[in-house]
LUMNUDO-781588 format. One record per residue: x, y, z of N, C-alpha, C in turn; residue in three letters; residue number from 0. Coordinates in steps of 0.1 Angstrom, whole numbers. Atoms other than C-alpha are relative to their C-alpha. Layout:
LUMNUDO-781588
{pt {X,Y,Z},{X,Y,Z},{X,Y,Z},ALA,NUM},
...
***
This chain:
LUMNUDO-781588
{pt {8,-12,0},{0,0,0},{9,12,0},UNK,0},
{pt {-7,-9,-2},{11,33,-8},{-3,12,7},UNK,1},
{pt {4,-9,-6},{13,60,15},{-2,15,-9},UNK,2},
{pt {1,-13,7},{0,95,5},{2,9,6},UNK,3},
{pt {-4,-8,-11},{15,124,16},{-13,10,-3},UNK,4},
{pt {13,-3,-4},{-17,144,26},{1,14,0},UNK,5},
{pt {-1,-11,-7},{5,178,32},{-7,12,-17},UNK,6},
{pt {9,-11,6},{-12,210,12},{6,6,-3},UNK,7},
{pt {-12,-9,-3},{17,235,2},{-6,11,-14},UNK,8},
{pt {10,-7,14},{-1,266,-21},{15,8,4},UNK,9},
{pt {-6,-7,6},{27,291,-32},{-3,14,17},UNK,10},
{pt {4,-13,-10},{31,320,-3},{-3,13,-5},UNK,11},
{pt {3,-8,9},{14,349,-14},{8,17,-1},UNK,12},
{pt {-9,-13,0},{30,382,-25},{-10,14,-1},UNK,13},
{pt {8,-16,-2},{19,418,-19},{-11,5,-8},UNK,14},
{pt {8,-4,12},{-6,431,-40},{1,12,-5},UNK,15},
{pt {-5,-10,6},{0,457,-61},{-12,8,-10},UNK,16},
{pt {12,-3,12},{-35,461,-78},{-5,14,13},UNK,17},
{pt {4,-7,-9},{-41,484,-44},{-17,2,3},UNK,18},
{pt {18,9,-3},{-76,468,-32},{5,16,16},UNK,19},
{pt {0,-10,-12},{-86,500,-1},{-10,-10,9},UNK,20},
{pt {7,10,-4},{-103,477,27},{-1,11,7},UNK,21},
{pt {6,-14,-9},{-131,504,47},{-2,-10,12},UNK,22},
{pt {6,8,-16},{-143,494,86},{-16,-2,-10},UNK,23},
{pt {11,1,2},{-179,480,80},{-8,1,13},UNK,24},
{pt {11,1,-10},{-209,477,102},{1,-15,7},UNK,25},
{pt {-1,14,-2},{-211,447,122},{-17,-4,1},UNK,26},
{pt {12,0,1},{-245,430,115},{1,-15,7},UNK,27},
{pt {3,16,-8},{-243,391,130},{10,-1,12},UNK,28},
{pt {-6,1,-12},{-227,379,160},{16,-5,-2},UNK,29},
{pt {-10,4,-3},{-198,364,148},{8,9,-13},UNK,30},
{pt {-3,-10,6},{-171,386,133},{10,-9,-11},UNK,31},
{pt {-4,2,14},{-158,380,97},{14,-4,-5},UNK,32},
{pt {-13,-1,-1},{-126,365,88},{5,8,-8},UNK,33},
{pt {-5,-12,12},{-103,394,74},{-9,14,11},UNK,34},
{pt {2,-16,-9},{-117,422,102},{-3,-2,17},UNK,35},
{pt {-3,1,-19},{-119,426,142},{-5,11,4},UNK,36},
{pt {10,-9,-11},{-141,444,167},{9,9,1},UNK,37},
{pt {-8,-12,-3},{-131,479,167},{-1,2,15},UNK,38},
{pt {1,-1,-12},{-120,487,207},{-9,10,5},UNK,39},
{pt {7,-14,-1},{-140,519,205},{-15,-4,0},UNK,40},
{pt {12,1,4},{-172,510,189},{-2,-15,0},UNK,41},
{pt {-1,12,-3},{-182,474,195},{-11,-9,-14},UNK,42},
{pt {7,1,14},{-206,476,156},{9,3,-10},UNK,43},
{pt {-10,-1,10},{-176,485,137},{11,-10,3},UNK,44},
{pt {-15,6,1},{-153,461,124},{10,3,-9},UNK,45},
{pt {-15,-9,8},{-118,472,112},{8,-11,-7},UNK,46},
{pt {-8,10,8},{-100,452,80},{14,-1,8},UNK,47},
{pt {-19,8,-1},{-69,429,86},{4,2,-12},UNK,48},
{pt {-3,-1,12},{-54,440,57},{3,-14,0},UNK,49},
{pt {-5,12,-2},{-33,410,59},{-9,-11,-4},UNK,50},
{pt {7,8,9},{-58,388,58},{-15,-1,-9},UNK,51},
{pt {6,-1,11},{-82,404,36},{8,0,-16},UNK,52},
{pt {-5,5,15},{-54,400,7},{2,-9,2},UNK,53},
{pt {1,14,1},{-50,363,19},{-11,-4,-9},UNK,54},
{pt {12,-2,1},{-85,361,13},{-2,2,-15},UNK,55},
{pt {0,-4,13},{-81,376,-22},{6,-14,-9},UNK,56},
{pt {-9,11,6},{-54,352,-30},{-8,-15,0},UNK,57},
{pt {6,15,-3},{-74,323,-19},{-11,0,-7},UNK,58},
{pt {9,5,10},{-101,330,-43},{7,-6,-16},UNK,59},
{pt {-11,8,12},{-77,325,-71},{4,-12,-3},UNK,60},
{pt {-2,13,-4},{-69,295,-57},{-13,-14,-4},UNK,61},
{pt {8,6,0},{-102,280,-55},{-4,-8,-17},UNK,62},
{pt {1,3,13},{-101,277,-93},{7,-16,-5},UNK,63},
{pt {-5,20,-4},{-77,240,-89},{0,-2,10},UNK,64},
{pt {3,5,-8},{-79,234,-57},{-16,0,8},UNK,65},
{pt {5,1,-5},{-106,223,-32},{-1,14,13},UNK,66},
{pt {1,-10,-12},{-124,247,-5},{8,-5,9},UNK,67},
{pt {-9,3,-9},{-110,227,21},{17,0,1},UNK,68},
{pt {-10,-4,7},{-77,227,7},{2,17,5},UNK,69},
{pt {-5,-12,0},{-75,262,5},{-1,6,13},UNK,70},
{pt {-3,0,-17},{-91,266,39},{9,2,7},UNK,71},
{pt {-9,2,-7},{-64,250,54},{12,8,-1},UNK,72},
{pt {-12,-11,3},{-35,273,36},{-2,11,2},UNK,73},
{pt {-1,-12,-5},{-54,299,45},{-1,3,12},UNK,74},
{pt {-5,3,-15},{-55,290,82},{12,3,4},UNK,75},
{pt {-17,0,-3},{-17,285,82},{2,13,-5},UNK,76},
{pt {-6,-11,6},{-9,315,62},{-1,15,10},UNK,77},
{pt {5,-9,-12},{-31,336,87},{5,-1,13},UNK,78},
{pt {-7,6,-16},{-23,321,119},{-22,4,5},UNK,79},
{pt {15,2,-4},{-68,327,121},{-10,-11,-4},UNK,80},
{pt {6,16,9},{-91,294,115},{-11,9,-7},UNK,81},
{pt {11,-5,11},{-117,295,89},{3,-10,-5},UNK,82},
{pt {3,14,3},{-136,262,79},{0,2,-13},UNK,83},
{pt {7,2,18},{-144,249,40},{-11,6,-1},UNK,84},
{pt {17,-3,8},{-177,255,44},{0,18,7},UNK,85},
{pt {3,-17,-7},{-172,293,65},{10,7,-16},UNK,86},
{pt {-6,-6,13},{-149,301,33},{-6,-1,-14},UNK,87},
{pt {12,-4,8},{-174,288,7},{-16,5,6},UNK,88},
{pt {9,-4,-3},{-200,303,25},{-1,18,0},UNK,89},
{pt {-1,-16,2},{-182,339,22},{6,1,-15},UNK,90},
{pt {1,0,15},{-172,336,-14},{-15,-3,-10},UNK,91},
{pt {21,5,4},{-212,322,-22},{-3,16,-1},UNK,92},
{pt {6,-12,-6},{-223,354,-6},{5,13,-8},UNK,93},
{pt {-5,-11,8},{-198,377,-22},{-2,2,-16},UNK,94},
{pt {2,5,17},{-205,360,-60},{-15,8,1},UNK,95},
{pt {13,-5,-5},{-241,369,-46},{-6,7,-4},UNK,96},
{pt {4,-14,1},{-241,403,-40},{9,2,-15},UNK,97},
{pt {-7,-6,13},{-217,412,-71},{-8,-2,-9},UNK,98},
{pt {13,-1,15},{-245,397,-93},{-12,9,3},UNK,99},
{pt {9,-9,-6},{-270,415,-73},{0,15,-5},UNK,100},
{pt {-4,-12,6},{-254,446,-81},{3,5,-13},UNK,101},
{pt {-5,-4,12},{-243,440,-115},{-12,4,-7},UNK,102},
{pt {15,-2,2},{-285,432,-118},{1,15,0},UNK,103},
{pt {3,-13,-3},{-290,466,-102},{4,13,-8},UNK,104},
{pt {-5,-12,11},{-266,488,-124},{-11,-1,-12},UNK,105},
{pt {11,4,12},{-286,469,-156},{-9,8,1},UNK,106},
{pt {17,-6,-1},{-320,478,-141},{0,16,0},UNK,107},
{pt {1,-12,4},{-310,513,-137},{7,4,-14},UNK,108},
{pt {-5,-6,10},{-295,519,-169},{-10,-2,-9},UNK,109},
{pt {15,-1,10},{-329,506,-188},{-10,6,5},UNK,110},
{pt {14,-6,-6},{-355,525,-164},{8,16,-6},UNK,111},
{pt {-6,-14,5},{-327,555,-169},{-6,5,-14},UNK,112},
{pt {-1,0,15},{-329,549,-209},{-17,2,-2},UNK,113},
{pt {15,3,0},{-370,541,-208},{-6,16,6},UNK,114},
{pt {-3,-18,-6},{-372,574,-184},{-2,15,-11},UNK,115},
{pt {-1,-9,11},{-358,595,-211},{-5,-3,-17},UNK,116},
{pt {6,5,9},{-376,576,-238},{-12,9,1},UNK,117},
{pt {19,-3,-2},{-408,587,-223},{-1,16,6},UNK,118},
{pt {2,-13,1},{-402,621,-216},{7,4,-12},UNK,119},
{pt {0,-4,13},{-391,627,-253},{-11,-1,-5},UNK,120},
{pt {16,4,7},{-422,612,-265},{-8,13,10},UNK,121},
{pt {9,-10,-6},{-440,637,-240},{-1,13,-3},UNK,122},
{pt {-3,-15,3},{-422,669,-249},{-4,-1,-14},UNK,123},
{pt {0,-2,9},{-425,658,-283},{-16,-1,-4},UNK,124},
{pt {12,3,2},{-466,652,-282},{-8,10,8},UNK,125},
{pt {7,-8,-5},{-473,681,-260},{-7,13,-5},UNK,126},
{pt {9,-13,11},{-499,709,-270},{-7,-6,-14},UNK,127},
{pt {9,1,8},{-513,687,-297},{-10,-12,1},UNK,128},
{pt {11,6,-8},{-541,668,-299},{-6,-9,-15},UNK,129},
{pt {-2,10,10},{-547,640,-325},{-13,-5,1},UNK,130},
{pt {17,0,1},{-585,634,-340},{-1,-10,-6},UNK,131},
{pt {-2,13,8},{-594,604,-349},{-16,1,-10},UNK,132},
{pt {10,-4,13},{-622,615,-377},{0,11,-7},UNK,133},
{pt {-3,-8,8},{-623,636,-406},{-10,13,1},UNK,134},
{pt {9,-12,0},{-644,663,-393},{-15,1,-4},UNK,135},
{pt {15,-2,7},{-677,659,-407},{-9,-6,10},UNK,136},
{pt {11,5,-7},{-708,656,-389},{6,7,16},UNK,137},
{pt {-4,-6,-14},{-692,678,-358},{-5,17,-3},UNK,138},
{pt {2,-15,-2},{-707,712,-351},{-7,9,-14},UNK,139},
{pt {5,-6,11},{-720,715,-389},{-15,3,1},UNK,140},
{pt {12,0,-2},{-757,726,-386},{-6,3,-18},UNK,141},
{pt {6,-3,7},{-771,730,-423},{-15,-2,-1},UNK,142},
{pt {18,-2,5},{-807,743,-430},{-8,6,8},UNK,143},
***
């Protein structure tokens, strides 16, 4: 029988240079997000780990050949913070989510925008007249 070495070894990641700005957010559920930490001040704001919000970056790239779990685990090690397969596909799901959510939302306003201005041309351009649907006769003529 052959033994399988079992160890996980992803490339250590290097700085990022695309310059991602990570803001404090709101804190909305009870348990706080991997990639930010209870601000000491305010106990509803949480403040990015840079650190490991570009882990986090890197580990999506990853996910493309390897396994959640997999990646999980390198990004446990890398961090020195845990974070399960399914707490890492369950914040990548979420993020894929909203991005379509939002991409929806640009769409929808850019055809109500366009539709909008459709229908206020048509308005300016029909205003003040007044369109008769018969040839006049038999209205207001009295002979005899």
């Amino acid at each position: 029988m052959v033994k399988i070495d079992r160890e996980f070894k992803l490339p250590k990641p290097k700085a990022t240079s695309d310059g991602f700005t990570f803001l404090p957010v709101v804190r909305l559920g009870r348990v706080v997000p991997f990639g930010y930490e209870q601000d000491p001040d305010d106990k509803d704001i949480l403040l990015p780990i840079i650190l490991e919000l570009e882990l986090m970056e890197k580990a999506k790239s990853f996910l493309k050949q390897y396994s959640y779990r997999d990646v999980a685990n390198w990004l446990t090690k890398q961090s020195g913070r845990s974070i399960s397969h399914v707490g890492l596909r369950t914040r990548v799901k979420s993020e894929q989510q909203r991005t379509q959510e939002s991409s929806n939302y640009r769409y929808l306003a850019r055809c109500y925008k366009e539709a909008s201005e459709k229908a206020k041309h048509i308005e300016e351009r029909s205003l003040g007249r007044r369109e008769s649907n018969s040839s006049g006769a038999g209205e207001g003529s009295s002979e005899g």
